[in-house]
C-alpha positions in Angstrom: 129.2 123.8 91.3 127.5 126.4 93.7 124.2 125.8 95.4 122.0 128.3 97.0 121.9 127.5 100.4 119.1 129.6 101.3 117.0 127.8 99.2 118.1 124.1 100.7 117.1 125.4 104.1 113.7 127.2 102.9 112.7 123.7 101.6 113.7 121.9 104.8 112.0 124.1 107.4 108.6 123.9 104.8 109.4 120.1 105.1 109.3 120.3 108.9 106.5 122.8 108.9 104.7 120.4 106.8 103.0 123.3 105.4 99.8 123.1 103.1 100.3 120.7 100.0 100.8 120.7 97.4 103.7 122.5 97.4 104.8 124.8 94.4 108.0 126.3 94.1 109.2 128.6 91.0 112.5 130.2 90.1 113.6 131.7 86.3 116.8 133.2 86.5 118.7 132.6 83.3 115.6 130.8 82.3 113.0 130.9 79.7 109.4 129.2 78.1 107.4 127.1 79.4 108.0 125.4 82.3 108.8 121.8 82.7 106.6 120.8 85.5 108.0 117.9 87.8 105.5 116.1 90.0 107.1 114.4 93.7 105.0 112.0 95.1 106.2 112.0 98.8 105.8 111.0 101.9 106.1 113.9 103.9 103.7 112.7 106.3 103.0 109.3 107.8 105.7 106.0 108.8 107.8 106.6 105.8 107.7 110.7 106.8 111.7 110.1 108.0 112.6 109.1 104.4 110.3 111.9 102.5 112.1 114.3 105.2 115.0 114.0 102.8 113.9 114.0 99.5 111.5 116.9 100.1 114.6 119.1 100.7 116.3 117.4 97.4 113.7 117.7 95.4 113.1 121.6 96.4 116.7 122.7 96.5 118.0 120.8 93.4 114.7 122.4 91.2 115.9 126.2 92.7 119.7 125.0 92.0 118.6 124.2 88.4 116.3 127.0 87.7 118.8 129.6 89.4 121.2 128.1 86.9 119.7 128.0 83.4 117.2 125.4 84.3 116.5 122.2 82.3 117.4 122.9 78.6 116.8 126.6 78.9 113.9 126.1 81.0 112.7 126.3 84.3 111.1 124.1 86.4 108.2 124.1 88.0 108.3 121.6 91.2 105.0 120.1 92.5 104.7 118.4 95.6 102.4 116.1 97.2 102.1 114.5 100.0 101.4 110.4 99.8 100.7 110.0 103.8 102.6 107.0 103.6 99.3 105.1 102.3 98.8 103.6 98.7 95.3 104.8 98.1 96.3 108.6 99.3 99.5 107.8 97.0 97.7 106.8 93.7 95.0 109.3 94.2 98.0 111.9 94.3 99.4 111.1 91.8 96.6 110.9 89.8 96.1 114.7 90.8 99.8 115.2 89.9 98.9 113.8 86.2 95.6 115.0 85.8 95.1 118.2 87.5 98.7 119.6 87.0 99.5 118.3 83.6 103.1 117.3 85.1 105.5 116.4 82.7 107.5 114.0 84.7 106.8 112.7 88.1 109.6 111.5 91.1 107.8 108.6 92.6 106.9 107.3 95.9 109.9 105.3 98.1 107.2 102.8 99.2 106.9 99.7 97.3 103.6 99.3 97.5 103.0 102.9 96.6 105.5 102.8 94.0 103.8 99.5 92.1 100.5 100.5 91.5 101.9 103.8 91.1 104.1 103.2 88.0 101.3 101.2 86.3 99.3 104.6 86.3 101.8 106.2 85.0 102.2 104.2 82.1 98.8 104.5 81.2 99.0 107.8 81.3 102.3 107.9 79.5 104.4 109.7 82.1 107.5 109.1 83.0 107.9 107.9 86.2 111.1 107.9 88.1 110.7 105.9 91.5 112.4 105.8 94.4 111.3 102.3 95.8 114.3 99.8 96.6 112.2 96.7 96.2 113.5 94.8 93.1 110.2 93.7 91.9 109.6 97.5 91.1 111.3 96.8 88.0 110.8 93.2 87.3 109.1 91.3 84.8 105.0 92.7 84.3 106.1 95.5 86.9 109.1 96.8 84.7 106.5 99.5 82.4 108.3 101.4 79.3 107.6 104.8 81.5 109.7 103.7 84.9 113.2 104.3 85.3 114.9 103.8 88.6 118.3 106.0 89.5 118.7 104.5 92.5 119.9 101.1 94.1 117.3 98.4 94.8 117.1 94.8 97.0 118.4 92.4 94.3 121.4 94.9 93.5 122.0 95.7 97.1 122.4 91.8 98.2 124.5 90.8 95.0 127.0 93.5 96.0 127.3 93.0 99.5 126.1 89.5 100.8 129.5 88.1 99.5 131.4 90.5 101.2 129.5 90.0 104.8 129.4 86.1 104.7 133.3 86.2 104.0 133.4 89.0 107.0 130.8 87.6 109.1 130.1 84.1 108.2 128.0 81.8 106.7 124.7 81.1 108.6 122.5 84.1 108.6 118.8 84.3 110.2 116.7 87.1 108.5 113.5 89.4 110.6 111.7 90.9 108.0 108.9 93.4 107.3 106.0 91.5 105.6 105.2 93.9 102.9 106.7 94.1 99.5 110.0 95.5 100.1 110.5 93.2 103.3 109.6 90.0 101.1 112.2 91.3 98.5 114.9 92.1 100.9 114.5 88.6 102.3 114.6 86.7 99.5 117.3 88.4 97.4 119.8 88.4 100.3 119.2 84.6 100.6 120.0 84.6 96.8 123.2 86.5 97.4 124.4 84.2 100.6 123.9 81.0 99.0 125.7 82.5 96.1 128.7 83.3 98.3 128.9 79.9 99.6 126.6 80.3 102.8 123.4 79.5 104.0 120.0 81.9 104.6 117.2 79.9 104.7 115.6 80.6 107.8 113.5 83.8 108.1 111.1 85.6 110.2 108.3 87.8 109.1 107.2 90.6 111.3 103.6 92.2 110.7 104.1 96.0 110.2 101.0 96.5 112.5 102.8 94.1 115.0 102.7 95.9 118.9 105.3 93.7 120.7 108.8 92.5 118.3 109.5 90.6 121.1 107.6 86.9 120.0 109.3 87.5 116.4 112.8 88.5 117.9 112.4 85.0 120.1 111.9 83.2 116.8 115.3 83.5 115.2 118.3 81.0 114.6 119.8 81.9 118.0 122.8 79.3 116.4 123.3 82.2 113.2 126.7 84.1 112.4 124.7 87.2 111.1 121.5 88.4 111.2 119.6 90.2 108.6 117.2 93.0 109.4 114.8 94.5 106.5 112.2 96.1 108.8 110.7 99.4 109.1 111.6 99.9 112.8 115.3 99.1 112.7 115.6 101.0 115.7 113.4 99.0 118.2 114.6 95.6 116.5 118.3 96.2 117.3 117.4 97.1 120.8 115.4 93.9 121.1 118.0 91.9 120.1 120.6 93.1 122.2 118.6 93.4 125.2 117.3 89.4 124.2 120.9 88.3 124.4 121.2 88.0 120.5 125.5 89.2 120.3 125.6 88.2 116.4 126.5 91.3 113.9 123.9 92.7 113.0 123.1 93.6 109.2 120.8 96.9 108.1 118.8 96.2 104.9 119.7 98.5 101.9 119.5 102.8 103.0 117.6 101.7 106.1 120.3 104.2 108.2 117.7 106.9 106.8 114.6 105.3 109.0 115.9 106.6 112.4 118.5 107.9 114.1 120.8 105.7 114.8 122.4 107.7 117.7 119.5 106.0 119.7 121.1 103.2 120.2 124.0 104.4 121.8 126.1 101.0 123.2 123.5 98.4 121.4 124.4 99.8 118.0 128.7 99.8 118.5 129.3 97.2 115.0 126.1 97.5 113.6 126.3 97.7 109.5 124.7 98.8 106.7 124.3 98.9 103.2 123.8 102.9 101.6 124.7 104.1 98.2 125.9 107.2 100.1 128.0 107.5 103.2 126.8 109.5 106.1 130.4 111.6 106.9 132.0 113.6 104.2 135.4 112.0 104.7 134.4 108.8 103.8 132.9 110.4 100.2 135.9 112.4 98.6 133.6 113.9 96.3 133.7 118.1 96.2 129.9 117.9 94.6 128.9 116.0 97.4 130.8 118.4 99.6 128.9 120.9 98.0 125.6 119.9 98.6 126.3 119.2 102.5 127.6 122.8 103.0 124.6 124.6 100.8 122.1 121.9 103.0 123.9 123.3 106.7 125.0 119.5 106.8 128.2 119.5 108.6 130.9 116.8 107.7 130.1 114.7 110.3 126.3 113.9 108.4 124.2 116.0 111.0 121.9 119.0 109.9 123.3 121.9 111.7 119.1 123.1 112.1 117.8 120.6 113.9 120.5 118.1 114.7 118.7 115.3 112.0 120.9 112.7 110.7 121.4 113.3 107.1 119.7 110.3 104.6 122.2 110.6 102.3 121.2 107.7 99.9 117.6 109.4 99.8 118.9 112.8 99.1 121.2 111.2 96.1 118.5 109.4 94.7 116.5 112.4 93.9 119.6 113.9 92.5 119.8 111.8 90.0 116.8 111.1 89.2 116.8 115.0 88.1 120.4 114.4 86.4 118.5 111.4 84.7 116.1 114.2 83.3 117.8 116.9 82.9 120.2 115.0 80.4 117.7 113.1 78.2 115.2 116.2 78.3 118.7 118.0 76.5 120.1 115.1 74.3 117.1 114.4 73.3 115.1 117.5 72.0 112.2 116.6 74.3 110.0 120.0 73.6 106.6 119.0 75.6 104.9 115.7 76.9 104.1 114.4 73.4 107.9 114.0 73.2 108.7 111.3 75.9 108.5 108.0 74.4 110.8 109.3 72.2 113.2 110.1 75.3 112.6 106.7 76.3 114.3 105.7 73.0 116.7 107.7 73.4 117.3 107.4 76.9 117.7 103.3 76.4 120.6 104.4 74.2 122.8 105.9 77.1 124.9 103.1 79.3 126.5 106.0 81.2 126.1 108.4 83.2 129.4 110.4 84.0 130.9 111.6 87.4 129.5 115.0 88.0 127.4 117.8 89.9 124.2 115.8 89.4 125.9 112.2 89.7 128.4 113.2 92.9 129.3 109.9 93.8 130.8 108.5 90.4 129.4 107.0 87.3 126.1 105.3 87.4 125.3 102.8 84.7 121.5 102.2 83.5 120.7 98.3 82.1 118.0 99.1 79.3 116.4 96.0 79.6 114.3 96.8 82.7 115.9 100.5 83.4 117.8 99.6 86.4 120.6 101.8 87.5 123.6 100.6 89.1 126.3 102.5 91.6 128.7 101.3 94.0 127.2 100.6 97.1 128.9 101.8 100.8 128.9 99.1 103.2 128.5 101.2 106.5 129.0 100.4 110.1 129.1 102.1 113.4 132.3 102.4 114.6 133.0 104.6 117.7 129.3 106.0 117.9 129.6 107.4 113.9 128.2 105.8 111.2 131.6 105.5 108.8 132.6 103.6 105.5 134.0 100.3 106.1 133.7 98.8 102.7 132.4 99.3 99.1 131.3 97.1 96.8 131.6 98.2 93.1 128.7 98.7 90.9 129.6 96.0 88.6 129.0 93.5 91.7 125.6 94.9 92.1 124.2 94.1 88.7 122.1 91.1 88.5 120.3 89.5 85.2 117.4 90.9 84.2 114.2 89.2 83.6 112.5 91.2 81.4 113.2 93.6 77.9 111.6 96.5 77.9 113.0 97.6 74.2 111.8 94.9 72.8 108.5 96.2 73.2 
């Protein structure tokens, strides 16, 4: 597999530039047709900018790869991009611009729960498929789990099942939880006390920190100084593990699932030294063994230690593979299916429901990724990553068939 790097980098630096939205980017060599027009809802702007930072430059380089390389079932793609600001009335009102205005066939969603669950339902209604990128577990439970959303990445519920067992046998068993009180927080904290009691420990006290909060300290003050671990789903990870150090808090501290693409954890310096996390991609090439992985980091400039030789960012390399398969996830049913235009997609819905697997390969680089049909969940292995030596590395993984949880709701039945 060969990626045009000059393409990666053009999307990052428009990323960075955050030039004027939306953002339309065409290639047709070896192509023909009509285009298939793919919508990103994104944060490029805003709190959540970090995170939209990465699938931006996904979204952009992966549509040139395709086009430059026989597109989408003979045809290319055209990639629209908008910019959510991070707020869910901006979000929805893109995306309704995306659907309406357009005509996108398929849309990349939002990574913010809230942005992502009022999202998806318009999206139904409008009967386009939806692929979103939020991690909170009630994105694709029971009246939130819509026949047009499918999720190809990792969420809460998955994230705890595969690695709370793991981190109560290597931690222990009492665990205090500060969490963000917004969707995604609330998920976080109540599937990883699901997946501690399940492992034989205990999880039951937890703190919830206001996102508008100006001082962490009062919250910080408020946990189970008597804990093994504790649990941190919050949007600034950064200023919490400082906090906690500096407070006198010497427990291990545990990220929330892909939080290592919030901030940069080199900010921490000493504080951070055992700090873990949970990713569905490692940050250092080593720890991956995968050459389409190896691929993508050399046609991004992202050396093999996870930094972007541009700028010096920290590579989010669970953001950048959830956007690549989410296009894998299209590209293949868009083929086996015979999908022609958007009339065409609840059939790929059927048929998509009929595929359990998705095999190793350029658009799934980190092994085979199994989709539930129920609820359209994917499931992965997940990394469980801490900082060792001032590097973010691999210290465990938990298998994809740990991850998978019941689901609560059957969407082919409908």
């Amino acid at each position: 597999m060969s990626f045009s790097r000059r393409a990666f980098l053009q999307s990052g630096t428009a990323a960075a530039a955050m030039l004027s939205l939306p953002a339309v980017k065409v290639l047709a060599a070896g192509t023909s047709g009509d285009p298939i027009v793919i919508g990103h809802q994104c944060e490029l702007t805003g709190w959540d900018s970090a995170t939209g930072f990465w699938r931006n430059m996904a979204a952009t380089g992966m549509c040139d790869w395709l086009n430059q390389n026989g597109g989408i079932a003979g045809r290319p793609i055209k990639l629209v991009t908008v910019d959510t600001k991070s707020d869910v009335d901006t979000g929805v009102n893109q995306l309704r611009k995306l659907i309406l205005e357009e005509k996108v066939d398929f849309v990349i969603g939002s990574e913010i729960s809230s942005i992502a669950l009022a999202s998806s339902k318009v999206a139904n209604e409008h009967k386009t498929l939806y692929m979103t990128m939020s991690t909170s577990e009630a994105t694709t439970a029971k009246a939130n789990a819509v026949p047009y959303q499918f999720r190809m990445n990792t969420n809460s519920a998955a994230t705890a099942a595969g690695a709370a067992r793991k981190y109560v046998d290597l931690v222990g068993k009492r665990w205090t939880t500060l969490f963000a009180d917004i969707k995604w927080g609330q998920s976080e904290r109540d599937w990883w006390q699901k997946g501690v009691a399940a492992a034989g420990g205990e999880a039951a006290t937890a703190v919830a920190l206001p996102v508008d909060a100006p001082d962490l300290l009062p919250f910080v003050a408020q946990l189970d100084s008597s804990a093994d671990g504790i649990y941190i789903p919050v949007l600034n990870a950064l200023q919490a593990i400082q906090l906690l150090r500096s407070s006198g808090y010497a427990q291990k501290i545990v990220l929330a699932g892909l939080s290592f693409s919030l901030f940069d954890y080199r900010e921490l310096g000493e504080m951070g030294e055992g700090t873990f996390g949970i990713e569905t991609a490692p940050l250092l090439l080593k720890d991956m063994a995968s050459p389409d992985m190896e691929n993508i980091y050399k046609a991004l400039g992202i050396g093999a230690d996870g930094i972007w030789a541009e700028n010096g960012k920290v590579v989010g390399g669970s953001m950048l593979l959830g956007i690549v398969q989410s296009l894998g996830f299209l590209k293949a049913n868009v083929e086996q299916s015979g999908w022609k235009t958007k009339d065409d997609t609840a059939a790929l819905i059927k048929h998509a429901e009929t595929i359990a697997t998705y095999a190793k390969g350029p658009l799934f680089p980190l092994g085979d990724v199994t989709m539930r049909a129920q609820d359209h969940q994917a499931f992965m292995d997940i990394y469980l990553l801490q900082i060792q030596g001032g590097v973010v590395a691999k210290y465990a993984v938990a298998p994809k068939d740990s991850t998978i949880y019941p689901a609560d709701v059957d969407l082919t039945k409908g």
